[in-house]
ZASELO-218384 format. One record per residue (C-alpha): residue number from 1; z, x, y. Coordinates in pm, 1 decimal. Last residue first. Example, Ala and Ser with C-alpha at 12.3 -4.5 7.8 and 13.67 -1.06 7.14 Angstrom:
REM residues 2
num|z|x|y
2|714.0|1367.0|-106.0
1|780.0|1230.0|-450.0
This chain:
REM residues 588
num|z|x|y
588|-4193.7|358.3|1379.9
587|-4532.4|454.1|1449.6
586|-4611.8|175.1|1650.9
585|-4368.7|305.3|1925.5
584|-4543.1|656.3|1966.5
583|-4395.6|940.2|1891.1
582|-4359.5|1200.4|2102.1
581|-4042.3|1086.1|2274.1
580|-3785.1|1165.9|2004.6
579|-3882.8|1536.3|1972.6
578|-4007.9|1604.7|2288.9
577|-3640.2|1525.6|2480.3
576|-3488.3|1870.0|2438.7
575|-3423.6|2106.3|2177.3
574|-3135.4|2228.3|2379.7
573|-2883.3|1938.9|2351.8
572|-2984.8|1956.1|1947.5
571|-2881.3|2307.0|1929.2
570|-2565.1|2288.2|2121.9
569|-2435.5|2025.5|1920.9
568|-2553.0|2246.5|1581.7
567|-2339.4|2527.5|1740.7
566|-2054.8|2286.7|1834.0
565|-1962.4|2227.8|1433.0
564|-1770.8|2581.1|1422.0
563|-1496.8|2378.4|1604.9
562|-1474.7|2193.0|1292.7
561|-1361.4|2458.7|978.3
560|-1240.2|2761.4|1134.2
559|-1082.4|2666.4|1436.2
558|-972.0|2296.9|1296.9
557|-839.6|2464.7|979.7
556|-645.2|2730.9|1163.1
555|-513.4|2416.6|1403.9
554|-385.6|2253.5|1087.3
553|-200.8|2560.4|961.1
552|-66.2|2599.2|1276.9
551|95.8|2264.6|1320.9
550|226.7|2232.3|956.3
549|396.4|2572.7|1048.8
548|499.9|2425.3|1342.9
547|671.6|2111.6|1195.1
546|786.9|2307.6|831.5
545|1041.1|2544.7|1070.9
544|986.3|2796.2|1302.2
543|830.1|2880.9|1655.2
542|786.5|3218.5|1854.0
541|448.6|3068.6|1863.6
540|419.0|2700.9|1843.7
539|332.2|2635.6|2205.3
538|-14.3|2874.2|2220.0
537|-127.6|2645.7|1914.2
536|-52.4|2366.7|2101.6
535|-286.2|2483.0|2403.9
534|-516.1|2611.7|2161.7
533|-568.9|2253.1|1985.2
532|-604.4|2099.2|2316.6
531|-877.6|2334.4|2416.7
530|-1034.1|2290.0|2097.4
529|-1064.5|1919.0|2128.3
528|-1239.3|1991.7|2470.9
527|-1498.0|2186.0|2312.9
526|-1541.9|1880.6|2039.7
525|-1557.8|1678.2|2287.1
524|-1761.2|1823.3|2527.1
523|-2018.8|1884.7|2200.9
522|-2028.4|1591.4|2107.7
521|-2079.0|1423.2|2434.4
520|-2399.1|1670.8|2484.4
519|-2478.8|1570.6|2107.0
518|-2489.3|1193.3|2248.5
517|-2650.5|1279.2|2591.3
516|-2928.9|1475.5|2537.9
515|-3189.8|1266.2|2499.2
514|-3100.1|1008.1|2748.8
513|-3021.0|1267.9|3023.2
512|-3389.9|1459.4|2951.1
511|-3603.5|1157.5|2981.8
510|-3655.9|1127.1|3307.3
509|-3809.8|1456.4|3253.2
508|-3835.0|1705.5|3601.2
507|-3485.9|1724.1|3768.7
506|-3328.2|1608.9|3429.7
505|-3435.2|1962.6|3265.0
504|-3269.3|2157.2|3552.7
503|-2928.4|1923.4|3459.6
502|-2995.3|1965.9|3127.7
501|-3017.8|2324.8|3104.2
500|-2726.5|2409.6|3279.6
499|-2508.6|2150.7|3076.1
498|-2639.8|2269.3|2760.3
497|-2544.1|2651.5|2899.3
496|-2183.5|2543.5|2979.0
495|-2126.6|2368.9|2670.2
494|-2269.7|2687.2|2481.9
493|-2031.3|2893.0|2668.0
492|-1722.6|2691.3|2611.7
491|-1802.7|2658.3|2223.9
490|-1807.1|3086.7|2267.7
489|-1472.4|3076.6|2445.1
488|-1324.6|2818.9|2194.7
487|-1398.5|3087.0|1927.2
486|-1300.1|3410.7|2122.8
485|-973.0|3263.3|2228.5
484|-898.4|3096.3|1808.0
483|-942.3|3508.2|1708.6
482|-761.7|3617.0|1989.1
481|-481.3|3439.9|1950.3
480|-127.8|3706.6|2036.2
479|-198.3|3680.0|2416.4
478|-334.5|3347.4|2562.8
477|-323.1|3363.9|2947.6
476|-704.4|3441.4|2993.1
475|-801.9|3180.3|2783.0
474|-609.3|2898.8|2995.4
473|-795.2|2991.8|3323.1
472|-1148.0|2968.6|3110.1
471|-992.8|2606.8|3056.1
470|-930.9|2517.6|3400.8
469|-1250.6|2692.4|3535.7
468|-1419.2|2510.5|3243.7
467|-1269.9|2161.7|3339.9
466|-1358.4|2213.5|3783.0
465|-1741.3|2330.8|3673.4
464|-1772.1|1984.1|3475.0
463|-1742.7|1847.7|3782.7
462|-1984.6|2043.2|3992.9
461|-2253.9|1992.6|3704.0
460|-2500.5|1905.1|3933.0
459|-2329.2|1621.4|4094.3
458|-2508.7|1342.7|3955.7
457|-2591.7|1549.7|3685.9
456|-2255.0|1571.3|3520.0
455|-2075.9|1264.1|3590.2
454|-2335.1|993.4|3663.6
453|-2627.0|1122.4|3417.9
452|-2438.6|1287.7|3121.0
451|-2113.8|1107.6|3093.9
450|-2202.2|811.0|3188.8
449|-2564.5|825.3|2926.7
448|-2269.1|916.3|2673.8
447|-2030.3|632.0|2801.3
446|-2349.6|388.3|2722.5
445|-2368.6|529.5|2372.8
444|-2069.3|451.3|2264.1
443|-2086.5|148.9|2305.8
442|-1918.1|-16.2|2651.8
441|-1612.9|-194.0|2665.4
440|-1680.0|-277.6|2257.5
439|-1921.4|-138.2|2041.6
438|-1698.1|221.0|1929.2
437|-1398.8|18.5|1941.4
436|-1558.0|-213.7|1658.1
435|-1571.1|11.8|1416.3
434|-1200.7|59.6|1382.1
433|-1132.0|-254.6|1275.3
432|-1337.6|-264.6|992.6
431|-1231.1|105.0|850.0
430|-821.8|35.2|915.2
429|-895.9|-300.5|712.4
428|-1107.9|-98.3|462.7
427|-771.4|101.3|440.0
426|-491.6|-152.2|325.8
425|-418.8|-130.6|-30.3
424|-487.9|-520.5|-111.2
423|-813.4|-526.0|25.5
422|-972.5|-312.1|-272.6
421|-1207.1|-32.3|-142.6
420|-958.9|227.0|-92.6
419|-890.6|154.5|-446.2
418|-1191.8|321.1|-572.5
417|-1153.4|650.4|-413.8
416|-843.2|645.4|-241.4
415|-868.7|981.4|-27.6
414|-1239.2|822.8|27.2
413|-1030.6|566.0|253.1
412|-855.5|814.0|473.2
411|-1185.2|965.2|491.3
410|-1358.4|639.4|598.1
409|-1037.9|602.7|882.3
408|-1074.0|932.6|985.5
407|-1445.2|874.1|1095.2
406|-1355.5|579.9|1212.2
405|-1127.2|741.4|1467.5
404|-1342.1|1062.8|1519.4
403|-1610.5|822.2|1625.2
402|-1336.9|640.5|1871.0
401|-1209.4|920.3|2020.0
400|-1504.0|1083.8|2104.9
399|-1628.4|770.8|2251.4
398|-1327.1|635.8|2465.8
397|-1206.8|1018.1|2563.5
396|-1552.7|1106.8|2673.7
395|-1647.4|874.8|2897.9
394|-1256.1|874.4|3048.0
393|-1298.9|1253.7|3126.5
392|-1527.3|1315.9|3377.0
391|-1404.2|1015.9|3594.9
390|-1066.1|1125.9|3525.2
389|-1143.8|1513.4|3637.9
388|-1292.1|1402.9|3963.2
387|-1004.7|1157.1|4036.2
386|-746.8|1477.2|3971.9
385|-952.9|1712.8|4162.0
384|-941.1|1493.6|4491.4
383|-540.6|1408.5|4423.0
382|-462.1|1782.0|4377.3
381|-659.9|1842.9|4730.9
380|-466.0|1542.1|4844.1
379|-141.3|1676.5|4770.0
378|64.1|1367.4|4781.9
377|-22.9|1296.2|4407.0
376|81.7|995.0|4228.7
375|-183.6|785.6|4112.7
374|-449.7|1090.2|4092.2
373|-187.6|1331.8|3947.5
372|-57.9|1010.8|3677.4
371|-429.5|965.0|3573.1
370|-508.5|1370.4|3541.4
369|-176.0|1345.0|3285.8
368|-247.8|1095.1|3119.9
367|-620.3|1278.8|3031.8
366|-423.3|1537.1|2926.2
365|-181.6|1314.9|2696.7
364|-475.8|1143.6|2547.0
363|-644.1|1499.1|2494.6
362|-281.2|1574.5|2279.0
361|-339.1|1271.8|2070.4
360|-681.3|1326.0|2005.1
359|-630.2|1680.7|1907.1
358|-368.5|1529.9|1681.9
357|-575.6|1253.1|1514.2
356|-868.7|1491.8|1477.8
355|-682.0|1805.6|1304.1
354|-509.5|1542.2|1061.6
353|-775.8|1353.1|983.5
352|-983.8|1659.4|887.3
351|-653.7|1788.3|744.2
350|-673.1|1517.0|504.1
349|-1041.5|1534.8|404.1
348|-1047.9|1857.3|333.2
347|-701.1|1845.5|154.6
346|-859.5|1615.7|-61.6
345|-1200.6|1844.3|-164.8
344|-943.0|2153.2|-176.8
343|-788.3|1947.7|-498.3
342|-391.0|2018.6|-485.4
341|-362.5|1713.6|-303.6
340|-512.2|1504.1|-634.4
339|-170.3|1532.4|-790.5
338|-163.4|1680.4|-1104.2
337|-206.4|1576.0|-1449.6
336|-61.0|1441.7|-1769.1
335|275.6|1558.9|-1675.6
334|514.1|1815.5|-1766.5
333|285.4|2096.7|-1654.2
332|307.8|1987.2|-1272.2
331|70.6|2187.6|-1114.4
330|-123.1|2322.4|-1384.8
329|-431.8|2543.1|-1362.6
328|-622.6|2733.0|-1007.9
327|-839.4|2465.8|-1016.4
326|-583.3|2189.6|-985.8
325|-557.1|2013.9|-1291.8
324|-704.7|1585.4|-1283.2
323|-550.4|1263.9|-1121.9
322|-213.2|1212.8|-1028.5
321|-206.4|1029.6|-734.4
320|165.6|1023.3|-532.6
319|111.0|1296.4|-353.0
318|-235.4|1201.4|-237.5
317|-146.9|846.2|-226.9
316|132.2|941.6|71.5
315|-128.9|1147.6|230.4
314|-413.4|866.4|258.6
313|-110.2|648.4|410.6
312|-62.6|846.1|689.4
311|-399.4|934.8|729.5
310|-494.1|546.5|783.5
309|-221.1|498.4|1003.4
308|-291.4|715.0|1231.8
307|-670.1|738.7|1243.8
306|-601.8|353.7|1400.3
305|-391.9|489.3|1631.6
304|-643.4|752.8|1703.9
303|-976.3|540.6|1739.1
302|-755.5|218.5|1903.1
301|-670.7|485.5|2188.1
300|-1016.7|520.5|2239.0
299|-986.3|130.9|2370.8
298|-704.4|228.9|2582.6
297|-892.2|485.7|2756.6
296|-1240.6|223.5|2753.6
295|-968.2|-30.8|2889.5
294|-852.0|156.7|3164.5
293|-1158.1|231.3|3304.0
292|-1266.3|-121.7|3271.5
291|-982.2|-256.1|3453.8
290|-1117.5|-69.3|3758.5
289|-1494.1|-116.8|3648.0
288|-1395.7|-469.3|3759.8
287|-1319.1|-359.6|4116.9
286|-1640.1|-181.1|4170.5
285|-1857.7|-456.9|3971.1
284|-1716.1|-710.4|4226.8
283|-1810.7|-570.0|4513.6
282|-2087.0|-852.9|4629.0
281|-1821.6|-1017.3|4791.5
280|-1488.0|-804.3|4873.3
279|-1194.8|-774.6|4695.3
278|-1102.8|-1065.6|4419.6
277|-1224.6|-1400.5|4535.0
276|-1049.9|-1693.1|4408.0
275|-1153.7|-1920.0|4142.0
274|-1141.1|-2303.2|4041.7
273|-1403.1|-2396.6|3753.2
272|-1713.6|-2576.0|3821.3
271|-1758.9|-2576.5|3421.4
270|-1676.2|-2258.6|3309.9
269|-1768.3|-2194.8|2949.0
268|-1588.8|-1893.9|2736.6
267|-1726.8|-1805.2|2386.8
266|-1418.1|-1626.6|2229.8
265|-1314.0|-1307.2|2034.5
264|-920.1|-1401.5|1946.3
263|-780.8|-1093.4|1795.6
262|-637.3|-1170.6|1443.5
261|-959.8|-1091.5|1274.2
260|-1000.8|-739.7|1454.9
259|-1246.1|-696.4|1193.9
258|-1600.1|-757.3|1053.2
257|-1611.1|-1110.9|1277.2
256|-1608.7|-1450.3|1325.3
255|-1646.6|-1559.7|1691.2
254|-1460.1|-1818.4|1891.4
253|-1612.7|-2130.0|2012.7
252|-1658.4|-2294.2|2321.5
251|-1292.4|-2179.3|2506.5
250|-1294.3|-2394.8|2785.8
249|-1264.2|-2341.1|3170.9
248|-1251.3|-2647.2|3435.8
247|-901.0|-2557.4|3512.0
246|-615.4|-2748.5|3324.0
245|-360.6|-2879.7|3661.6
244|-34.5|-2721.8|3789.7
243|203.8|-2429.5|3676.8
242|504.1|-2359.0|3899.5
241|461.1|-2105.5|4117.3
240|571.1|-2303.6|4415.6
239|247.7|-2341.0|4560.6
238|130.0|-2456.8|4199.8
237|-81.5|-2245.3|3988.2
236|-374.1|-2393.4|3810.9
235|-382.3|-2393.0|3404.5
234|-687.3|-2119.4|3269.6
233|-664.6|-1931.6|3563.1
232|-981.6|-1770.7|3734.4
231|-959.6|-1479.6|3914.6
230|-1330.1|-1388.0|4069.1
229|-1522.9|-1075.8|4121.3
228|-1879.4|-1043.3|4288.0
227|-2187.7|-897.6|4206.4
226|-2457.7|-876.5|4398.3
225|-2540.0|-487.8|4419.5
224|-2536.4|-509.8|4008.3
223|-2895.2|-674.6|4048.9
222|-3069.9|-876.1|4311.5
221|-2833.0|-959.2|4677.6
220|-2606.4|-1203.8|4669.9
219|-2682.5|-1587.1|4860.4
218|-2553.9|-1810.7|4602.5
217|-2281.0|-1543.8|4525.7
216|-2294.3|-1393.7|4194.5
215|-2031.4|-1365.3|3863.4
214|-1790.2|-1161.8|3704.1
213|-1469.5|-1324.8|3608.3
212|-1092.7|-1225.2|3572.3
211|-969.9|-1491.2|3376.7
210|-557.8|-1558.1|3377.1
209|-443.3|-1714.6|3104.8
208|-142.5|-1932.0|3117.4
207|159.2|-2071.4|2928.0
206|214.9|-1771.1|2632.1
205|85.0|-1681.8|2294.3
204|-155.0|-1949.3|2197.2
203|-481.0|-1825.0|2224.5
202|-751.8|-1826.4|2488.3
201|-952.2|-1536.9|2591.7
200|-819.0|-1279.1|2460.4
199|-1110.1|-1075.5|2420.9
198|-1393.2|-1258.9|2572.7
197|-1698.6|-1169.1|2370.4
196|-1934.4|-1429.6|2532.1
195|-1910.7|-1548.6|2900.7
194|-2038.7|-1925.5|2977.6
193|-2184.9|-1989.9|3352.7
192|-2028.2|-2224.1|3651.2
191|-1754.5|-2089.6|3879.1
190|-1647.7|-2305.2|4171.1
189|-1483.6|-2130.9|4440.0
188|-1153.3|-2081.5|4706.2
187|-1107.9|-2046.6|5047.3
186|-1099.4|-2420.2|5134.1
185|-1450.6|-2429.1|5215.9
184|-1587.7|-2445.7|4843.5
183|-1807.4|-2119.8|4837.6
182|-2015.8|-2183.0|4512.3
181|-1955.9|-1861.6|4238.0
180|-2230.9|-1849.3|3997.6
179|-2234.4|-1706.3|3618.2
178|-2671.8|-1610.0|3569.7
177|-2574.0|-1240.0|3524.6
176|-2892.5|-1026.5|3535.3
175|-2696.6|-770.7|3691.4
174|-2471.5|-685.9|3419.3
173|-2742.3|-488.1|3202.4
172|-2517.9|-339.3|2946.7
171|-2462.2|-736.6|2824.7
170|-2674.3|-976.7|2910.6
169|-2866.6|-1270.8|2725.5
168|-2549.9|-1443.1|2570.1
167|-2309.2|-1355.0|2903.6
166|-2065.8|-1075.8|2871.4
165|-1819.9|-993.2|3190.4
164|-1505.1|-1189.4|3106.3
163|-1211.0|-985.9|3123.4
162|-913.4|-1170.9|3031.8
161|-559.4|-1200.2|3133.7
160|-204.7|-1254.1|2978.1
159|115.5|-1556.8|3140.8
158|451.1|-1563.1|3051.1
157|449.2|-1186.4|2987.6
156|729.9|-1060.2|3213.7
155|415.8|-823.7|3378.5
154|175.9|-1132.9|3397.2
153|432.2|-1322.3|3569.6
152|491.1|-1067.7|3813.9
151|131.0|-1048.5|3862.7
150|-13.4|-1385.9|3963.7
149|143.6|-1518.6|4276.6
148|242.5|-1183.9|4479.5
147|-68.9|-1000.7|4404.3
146|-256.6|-1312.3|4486.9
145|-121.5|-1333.7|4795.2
144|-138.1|-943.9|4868.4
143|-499.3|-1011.5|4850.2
142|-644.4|-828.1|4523.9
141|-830.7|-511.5|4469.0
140|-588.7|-248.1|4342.5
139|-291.8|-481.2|4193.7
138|-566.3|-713.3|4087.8
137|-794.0|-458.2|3889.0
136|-407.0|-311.4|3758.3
135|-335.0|-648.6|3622.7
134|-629.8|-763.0|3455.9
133|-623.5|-329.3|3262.6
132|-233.8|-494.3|3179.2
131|-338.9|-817.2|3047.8
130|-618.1|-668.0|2830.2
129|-407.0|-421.0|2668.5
128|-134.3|-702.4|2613.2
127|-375.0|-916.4|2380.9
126|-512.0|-588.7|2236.1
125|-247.9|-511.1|2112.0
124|-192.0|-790.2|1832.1
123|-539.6|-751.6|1648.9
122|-482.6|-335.3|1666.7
121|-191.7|-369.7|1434.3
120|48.8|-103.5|1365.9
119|-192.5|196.8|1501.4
118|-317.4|6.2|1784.0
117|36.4|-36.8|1914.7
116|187.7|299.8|1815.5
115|-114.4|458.3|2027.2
114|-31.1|234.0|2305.8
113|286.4|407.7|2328.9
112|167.5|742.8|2358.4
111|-66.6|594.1|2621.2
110|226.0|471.4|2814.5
109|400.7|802.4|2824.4
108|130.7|1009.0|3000.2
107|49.1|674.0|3212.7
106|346.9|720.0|3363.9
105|617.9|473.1|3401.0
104|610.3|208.7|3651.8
103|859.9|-46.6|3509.6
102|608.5|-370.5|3611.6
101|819.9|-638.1|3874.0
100|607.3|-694.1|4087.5
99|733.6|-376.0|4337.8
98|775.6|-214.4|4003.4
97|379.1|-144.0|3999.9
96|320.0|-195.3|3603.1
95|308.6|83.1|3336.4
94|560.9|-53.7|3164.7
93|495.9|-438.5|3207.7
92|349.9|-582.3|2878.0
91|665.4|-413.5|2719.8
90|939.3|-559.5|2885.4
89|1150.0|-684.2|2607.5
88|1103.6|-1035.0|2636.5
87|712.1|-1015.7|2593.5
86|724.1|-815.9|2276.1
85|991.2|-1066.9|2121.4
84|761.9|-1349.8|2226.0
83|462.7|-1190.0|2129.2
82|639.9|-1140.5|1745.4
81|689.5|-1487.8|1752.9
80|313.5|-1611.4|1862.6
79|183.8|-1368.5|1603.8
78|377.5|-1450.8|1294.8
77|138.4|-1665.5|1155.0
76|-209.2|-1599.2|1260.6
75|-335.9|-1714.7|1663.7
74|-414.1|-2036.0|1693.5
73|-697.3|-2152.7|1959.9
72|-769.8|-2466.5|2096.8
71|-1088.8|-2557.8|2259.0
70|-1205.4|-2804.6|1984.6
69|-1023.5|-2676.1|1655.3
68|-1032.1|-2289.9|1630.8
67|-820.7|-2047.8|1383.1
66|-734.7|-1712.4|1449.1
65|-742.7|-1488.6|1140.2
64|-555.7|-1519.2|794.3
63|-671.8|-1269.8|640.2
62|-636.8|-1029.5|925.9
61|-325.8|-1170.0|1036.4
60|-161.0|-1086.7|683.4
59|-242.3|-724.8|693.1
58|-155.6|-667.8|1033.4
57|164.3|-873.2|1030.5
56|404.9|-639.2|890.4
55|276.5|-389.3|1097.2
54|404.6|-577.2|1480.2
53|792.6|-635.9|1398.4
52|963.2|-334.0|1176.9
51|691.4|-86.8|1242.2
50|589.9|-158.0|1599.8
49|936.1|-294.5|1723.6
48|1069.2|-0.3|1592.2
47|879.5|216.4|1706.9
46|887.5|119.3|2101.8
45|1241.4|144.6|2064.2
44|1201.6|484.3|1957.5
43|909.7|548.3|2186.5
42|1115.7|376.4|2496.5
41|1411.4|635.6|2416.3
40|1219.2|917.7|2360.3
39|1063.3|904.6|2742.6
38|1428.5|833.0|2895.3
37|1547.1|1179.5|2736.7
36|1166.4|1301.5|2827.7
35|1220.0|1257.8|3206.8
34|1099.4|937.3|3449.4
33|1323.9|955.5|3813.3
32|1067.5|1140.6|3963.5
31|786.8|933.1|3876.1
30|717.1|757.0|4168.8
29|815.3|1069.1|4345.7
28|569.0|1307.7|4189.3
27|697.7|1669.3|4101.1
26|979.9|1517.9|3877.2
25|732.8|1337.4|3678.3
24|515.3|1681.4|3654.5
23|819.3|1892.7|3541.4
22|910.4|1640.2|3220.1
21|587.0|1627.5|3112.4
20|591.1|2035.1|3044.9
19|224.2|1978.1|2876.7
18|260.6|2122.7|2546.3
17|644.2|2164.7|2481.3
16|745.9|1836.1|2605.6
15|443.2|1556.5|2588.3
14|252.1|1728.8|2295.6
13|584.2|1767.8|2087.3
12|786.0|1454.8|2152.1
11|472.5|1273.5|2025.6
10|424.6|1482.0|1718.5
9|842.2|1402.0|1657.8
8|775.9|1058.7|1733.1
7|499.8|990.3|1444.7
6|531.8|595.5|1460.6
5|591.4|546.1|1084.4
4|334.5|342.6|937.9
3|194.2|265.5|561.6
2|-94.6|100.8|383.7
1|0.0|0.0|0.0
């Protein structure tokens, strides 16, 4: 059977002895009063809920799934209690502004937590994920009356949000949206259009939903240009705060999928619907892409949690399995064979988990840490870099660490062999609901054209420039790992040449950003993966005990074994566009 235990002491690790957490809060005042005693306390209680409350229910929530009878939705059994004990302990508001009511802790410590979320059951998380990426769009765009009106309930819970950007015939290309917004006089808008793929949006877990919808003007400009941003609750809100009149806005349908079962995937129609403008007309794309940010970080989140669980439970079988002699003879003598961890085939695929889950999990933490300097910052140099480096950063973090999360999650499942295929054990459910968070708040491929066109050629590689000056700074200061400093220094060097040659290539083949982008993303990741993987390396030595010797082992494996895989990224980046644009169409 599939197992969880939040892995604190990893945690504890990458946030205190890799990146000095504690002396960043204390640099920043709205952090200042944050430190790593306070830090373990919220994981531990945030553990507990996850494996004693929220993991129990994945298994039984994805079989059962939400359930739809004309507009209503019912989330599985279990679902609406275990909300109600999430809700009442604070959680939906951690990283919320405290002056509605949120606990403003650092987004260094939050995505730690959201890890433990996805990991225990990604169905249930993403209810609050959603609510918080609602509330931070509205805490940065919104009037100060709607601040006041719709987030502090959000934070306690009582009410969740959407994001409702998908219509049936657009999806990437948001500008074709055919959702209107008809000035009504008083200040507010009716909103007419149905939205498909709305996470969240309607269940049964608290009193409202808030709907943050995309949609045009009668007068907006062509394209993305006219796009505006509208809140739309689901039950109206009363002058007093107390909860009105049903909105015209109806859940059509909700979707059956591969997984995510228990997540409610709906068909939303507004039908002259009450909403209120959100920032400025024809800005609406801006102030979305706000909550989108944060939900393509969360979302890659969903790739390591879910890696998680799945290698924690491969490595329990892999004791446990007996199957076979070890090469090198007899294990265990006394029984009829050994267990299949002394096979190098197993421990390939374990320590491929391993090495990815953990470099994830410390890249996580650094991209945290870039989001807490830009929040935070009164340096405004530091603040400048820090925005830079997050834009840079959050394409790669949602797609690197969502294709390293399912691929974990098939390894974890190979580790089983034929039982790994049976429901009842627990890891094609880890495999199905991971493959969605490579689709979802943008595929994959869309953050590799990001990454490639808007944050490396756009600027001619000047951001890019700022993360190997910062990593070829970290080289120098590593004495005692020369071997792992020459290896990351040569995957450095090749990124830096493919980003060269790509941004000269771009300049004459239109081409040359699309072609390159996936390996390019590869390849940053994989780069970037070593730096992380250095930097904990660099914070075990002088170390002892079975934690930092697992630790080394595991980045000696990822030196030798994975990083090694950024030549054939490099090579693909450099062979240009001319091999998947000289063929005709008909010829596929």
């Amino acid at each position: 059977m599939a197992e969880y235990k939040a892995p604190l002491r990893d945690i504890q690790f990458v946030l205190d002895e890799v990146f000095k957490a504690d002396e960043l809060w204390s640099s920043m005042a709205a952090t200042s009063e944050v430190n790593m005693e306070l830090a373990n306390a919220i994981f531990e209680e945030g553990a507990r809920l996850c494996e004693g409350e929220l993991f129990p229910l994945n298994r039984s929530g994805d079989e059962e799934e939400c359930q739809y009878n004309d507009g209503v939705v019912t989330t599985p059994s279990g679902f609406k209690e275990a909300y109600a004990t999430y809700a009442e302990s604070g959680w939906v508001g951690l990283s919320g502004d405290v002056n509605y009511g949120g606990q403003g802790m650092p987004k260094m410590l939050t995505v730690m937590f959201e890890e433990m979320l996805y990991a225990s059951n990604t169905s249930f998380a993403l209810y609050p994920a959603l609510t918080a990426g609602a509330c931070l769009s509205l805490l940065t765009h919104g009037s100060e009356d709607l601040k006041q009106t719709y987030l502090p309930p959000m934070y306690e819970g009582r009410w969740s949000g959407s994001m409702c950007l998908t219509e049936p015939h657009c999806g990437t290309d948001l500008g074709i949206m055919k959702t209107k917004a008809v000035p009504k006089g008083d200040g507010s808008y009716d909103i007419t259009g149905t939205k498909i793929f709305i996470t969240g949006g309607e269940h049964d877990l608290n009193e409202n939903i808030i709907h943050l919808v995309l949609a045009k003007l009668p007068d907006a400009p062509a394209g993305p240009k006219g796009i505006s941003l509208f809140l739309v609750p689901k039950i109206m809100v009363n002058d007093d705060g107390s909860l009105g009149d049903r909105n015209a806005v109806r859940c059509g349908s909700i979707e059956h999928k591969m997984g995510i079962k228990a997540s409610a995937t709906c068909v939303m129609n507004f039908d002259g619907a009450t909403g209120y403008l959100i920032g400025e007309e024809n800005r609406g794309l801006a102030a979305m892409f706000t909550m989108m940010n944060y939900e393509r970080l969360s979302i890659g989140l969903q790739g390591i949690g879910l890696g998680e669980v799945s290698y924690q439970s491969a490595r329990a079988y892999a004791l446990d399995r007996i199957q076979s002699r070890a090469p090198t003879g007899a294990v265990n003598p006394d029984q009829a064979a050994d267990p299949i961890i002394v096979h190098p085939d197993v421990r390939r695929m374990l320590l491929t988990q391993r090495a990815y889950n953990e470099g994830g999990r410390a890249f996580a933490a650094y991209v945290g840490m870039w989001l807490d300097v830009a929040k935070g910052s009164d340096d405004a140099e530091q603040k400048k870099t820090a925005e830079a480096m997050v834009a840079l950063l959050t394409p790669v973090a949602k797609a690197y660490f969502t294709d390293r999360g399912l691929d974990a999650t098939i390894l974890g499942q190979q580790v089983f062999g034929g039982h790994g295929y049976v429901r009842e054990w627990g890891m094609e459910q880890f495999v199905r609901d991971a493959r969605i968070a490579q689709i979802y708040e943008g595929t994959n491929g869309i953050q590799a054209l990001d990454l490639m066109g808007r944050k490396v050629v756009a600027n001619g590689g000047e951001s890019f420039r700022l993360f190997r000056a910062e990593v070829e700074s970290f080289l120098a200061e590593c004495s005692g790992l020369d071997e792992e400093v020459s290896m990351l220094k040569r995957a450095l060097e090749q990124l830096s040449e493919a980003t060269d040659y790509v941004v000269s290539q771009a300049a004459e083949d239109r081409n040359a950003i699309g072609a390159a982008s996936c390996d390019y993303l590869n390849l940053f990741g994989l780069t970037a993966y070593g730096y992380m993987w250095l930097k904990m390396l660099k914070a075990t030595q002088g170390q002892e005990g079975d934690f930092y010797a697992g630790k080394q082992a595991t980045a000696n494996f990822f030196f030798k074994r994975l990083l090694p895989e950024s030549q054939a990224y490099f090579a693909k980046v450099m062979a240009g566009s001319e091999p998947l644009m000289n063929i005709p169409a008909e010829h596929f």
